[in-house]
N, C-alpha and C positions, 0 to 999 in steps of 0.2 A: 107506629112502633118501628124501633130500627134494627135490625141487624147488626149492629157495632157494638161492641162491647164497650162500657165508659171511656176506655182511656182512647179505644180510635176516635170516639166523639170528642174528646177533648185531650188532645195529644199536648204533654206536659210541656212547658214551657221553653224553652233555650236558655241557662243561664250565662251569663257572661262570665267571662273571666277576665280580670282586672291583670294588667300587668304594672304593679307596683312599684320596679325600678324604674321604667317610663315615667308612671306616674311622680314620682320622685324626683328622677332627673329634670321634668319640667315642670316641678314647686320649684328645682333648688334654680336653674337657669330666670323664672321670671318671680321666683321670692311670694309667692303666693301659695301660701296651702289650704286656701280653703277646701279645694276638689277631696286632698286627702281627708281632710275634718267630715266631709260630707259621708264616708265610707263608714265612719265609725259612727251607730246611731245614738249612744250615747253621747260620744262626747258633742256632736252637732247640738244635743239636746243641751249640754250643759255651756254649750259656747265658746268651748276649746279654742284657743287659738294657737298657733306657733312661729314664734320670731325669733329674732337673734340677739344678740347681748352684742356687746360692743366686739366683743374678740370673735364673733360668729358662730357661738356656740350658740345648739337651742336651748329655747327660753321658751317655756311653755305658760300660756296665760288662761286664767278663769274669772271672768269677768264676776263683778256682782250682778246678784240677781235677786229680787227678794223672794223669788221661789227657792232658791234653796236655802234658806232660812229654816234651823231645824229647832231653835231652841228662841225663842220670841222674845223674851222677858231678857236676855243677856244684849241683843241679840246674836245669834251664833251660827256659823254655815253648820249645816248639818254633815254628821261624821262619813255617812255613807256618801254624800258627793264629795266631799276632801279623798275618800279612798278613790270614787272612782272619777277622780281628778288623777287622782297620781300612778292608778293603772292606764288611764289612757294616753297619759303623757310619757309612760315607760313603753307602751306598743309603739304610741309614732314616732318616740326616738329610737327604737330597735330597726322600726322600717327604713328610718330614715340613716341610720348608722350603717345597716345590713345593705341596704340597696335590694332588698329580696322580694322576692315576686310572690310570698306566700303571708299569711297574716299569722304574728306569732301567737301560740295559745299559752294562756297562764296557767302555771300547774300550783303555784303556792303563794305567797305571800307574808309580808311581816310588816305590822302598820305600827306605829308607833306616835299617839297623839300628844302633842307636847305643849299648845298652849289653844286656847279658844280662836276659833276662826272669825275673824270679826268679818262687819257685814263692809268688807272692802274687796278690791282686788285681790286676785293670790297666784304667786309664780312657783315653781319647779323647774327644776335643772334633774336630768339624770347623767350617770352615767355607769355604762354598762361597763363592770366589775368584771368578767368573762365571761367570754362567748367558746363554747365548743362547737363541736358540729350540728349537734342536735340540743343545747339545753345552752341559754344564754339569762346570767345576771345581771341584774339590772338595781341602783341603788337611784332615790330620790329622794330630793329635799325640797319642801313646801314652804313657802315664807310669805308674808303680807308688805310691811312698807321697809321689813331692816334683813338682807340675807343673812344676818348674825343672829337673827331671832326666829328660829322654824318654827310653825307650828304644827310641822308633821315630817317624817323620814321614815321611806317602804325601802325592803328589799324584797324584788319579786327575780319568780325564777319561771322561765317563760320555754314550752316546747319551741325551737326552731327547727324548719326542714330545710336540709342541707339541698344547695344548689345544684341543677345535674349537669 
């Protein structure tokens, strides 16, 4: 028997801390962001990826996958990964816009589903409407093979902490 109370027998872990505008600076220097995708365990899980469109703005991508297939008989992506397509695509373009070292938290949202997600690729473009010190908007638009045909547009409103 020991003398240690649990936590000296197993003294807690060390966690890391990520420094995000590093990490950002070199996605954007070698154009690779997988590392950040890896941070977000959603969107890894859903395949996120982020590119750029010809003017270099981000261009956020979700691959098919026939696990998120949510309606079979249409077939149809299902509504919660189209939402959390376009919340995850609204944090790495905050990160990615902000340069910031902290990961923004989502305080609300407003989804707007506009036509069936067919079982193909789907892109989003945000862009953040305003940023204060502490509370930044963020608008997106969700589309498949025509960006004149969404079929979804969020506006989220996300806590940021202000840089010291």
């Amino acid at each position: 028997m020991s003398d240690q109370t649990p936590s000296e027998q197993n003294p807690p872990e060390q966690v890391e801390t990520i420094d995000f505008s590093t990490l950002f600076s070199n996605a954007r220097q070698t154009g690779n962001y997988d590392a950040v995708n890896e941070l977000i365990p959603y969107a890894h899980f859903l395949g996120i990826r982020l590119d750029h469109d010809e003017d270099g703005t981000p261009l956020f991508v979700l691959p098919f996958d026939p696990k998120n297939i949510g309606n079979t008989h249409l077939p149809a992506i299902h509504g919660g990964v189209i939402a959390g397509f376009l919340e995850n695509a609204a944090i790495m373009h905050l990160l990615y816009a902000m340069e910031s070292s902290t990961m923004p938290k989502p305080i609300n949202c407003n989804i707007d589903y506009l036509r069936s997600g067919r079982p193909i690729e789907t892109y989003a473009k945000c862009e953040v409407t305003k940023q204060g010190r502490r509370i930044a908007n963020v608008s997106i638009k969700a589309w498949q093979d025509n960006p004149d045909k969404l079929i979804a547009s969020a506006r989220y409103h996300f806590k940021v902490t202000p840089e010291a």
